[in-house]
N, C-alpha and C positions, 0 to 999 in steps of 0.2 A: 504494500500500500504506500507505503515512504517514498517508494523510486515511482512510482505511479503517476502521484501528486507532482512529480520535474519531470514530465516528457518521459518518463521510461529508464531514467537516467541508472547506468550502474554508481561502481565505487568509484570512478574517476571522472574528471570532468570530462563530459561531452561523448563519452563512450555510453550507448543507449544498449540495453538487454532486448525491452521490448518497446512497439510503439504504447506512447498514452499521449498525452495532452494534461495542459497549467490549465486548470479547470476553477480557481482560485476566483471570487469574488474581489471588484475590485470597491472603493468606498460607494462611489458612485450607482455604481449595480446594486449594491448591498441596501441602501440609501432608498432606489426602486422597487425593489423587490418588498423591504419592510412596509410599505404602504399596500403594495400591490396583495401582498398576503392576508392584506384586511379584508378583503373584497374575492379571493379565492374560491370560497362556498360560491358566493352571487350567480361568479362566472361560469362557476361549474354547472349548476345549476341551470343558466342560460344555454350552455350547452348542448346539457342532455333535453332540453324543450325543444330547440333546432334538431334535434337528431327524430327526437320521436316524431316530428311534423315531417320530415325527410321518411320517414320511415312510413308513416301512413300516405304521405304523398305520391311517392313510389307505391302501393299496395294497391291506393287509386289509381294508378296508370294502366293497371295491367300487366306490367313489364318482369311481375314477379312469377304471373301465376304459369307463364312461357316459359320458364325460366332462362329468361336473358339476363337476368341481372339477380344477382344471391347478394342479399345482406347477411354481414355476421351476425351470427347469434351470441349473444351473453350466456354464460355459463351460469347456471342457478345460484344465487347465493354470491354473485358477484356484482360492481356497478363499473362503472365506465363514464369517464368525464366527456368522450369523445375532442378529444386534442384533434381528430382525425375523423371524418366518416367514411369511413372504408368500405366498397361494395366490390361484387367481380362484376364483369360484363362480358358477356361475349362477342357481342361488339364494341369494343372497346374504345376503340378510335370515332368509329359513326358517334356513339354516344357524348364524346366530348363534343364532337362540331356541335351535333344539337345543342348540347348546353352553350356551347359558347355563344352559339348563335342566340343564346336570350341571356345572355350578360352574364351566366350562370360558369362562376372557377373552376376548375379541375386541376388535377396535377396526378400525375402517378411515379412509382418508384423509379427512381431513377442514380444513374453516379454508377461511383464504383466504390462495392463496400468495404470497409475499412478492414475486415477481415482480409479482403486478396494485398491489401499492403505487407500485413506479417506474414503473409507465406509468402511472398517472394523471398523474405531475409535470407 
């Protein structure tokens, strides 16, 4: 956890074991965050009311009972703030244009994950 907290760092300077990241709060962040934590429940809770509305909205579409489009399911006895609303599609691409075409965001996984960085070592 020690060498974690400096980049990965081993017992000499600048010689790294494994990848990590200075994940360290700086005053300013800290500063943000202690107000923004007031208000965390709120947000959450705003959330999950977007999500449930997305989720009956979709159900009104149709597009579930086809199955073009799978929402995850919550695990009993769990919650979920939804940082994320996650669905599959099988058209995946079509699916975006349309939303885009009505102002409606998307984004999907993308990059290269930070796991294929430590296997190359």
């Amino acid at each position: 956890m020690r060498s974690g907290r400096s980049h990965g760092t081993g017992e000499k300077k600048y010689s790294y074991r494994f990848l990590s990241g200075n994940c360290r709060l700086d005053e300013l962040q800290a500063a943000v965050l202690r107000v923004k934590l007031r208000h965390v429940e709120t947000m959450n809770a705003r959330r999950v009311e977007a999500a449930e509305r997305y989720r009956m909205l979709f159900g009104h579409s149709g597009l579930l009972d086809g199955g073009q489009v799978a929402l995850l399911e919550r695990q009993e006895g769990s919650s979920h703030v939804y940082h994320q609303f996650v669905l599959k599609a099988d058209r995946r691409d079509e699916l975006a244009s349309y939303l885009a075409a009505r102002d409606i965001g998307t984004a999907r996984p993308g990059g290269i994950p930070l796991f294929s960085f430590t296997s190359r070592a």
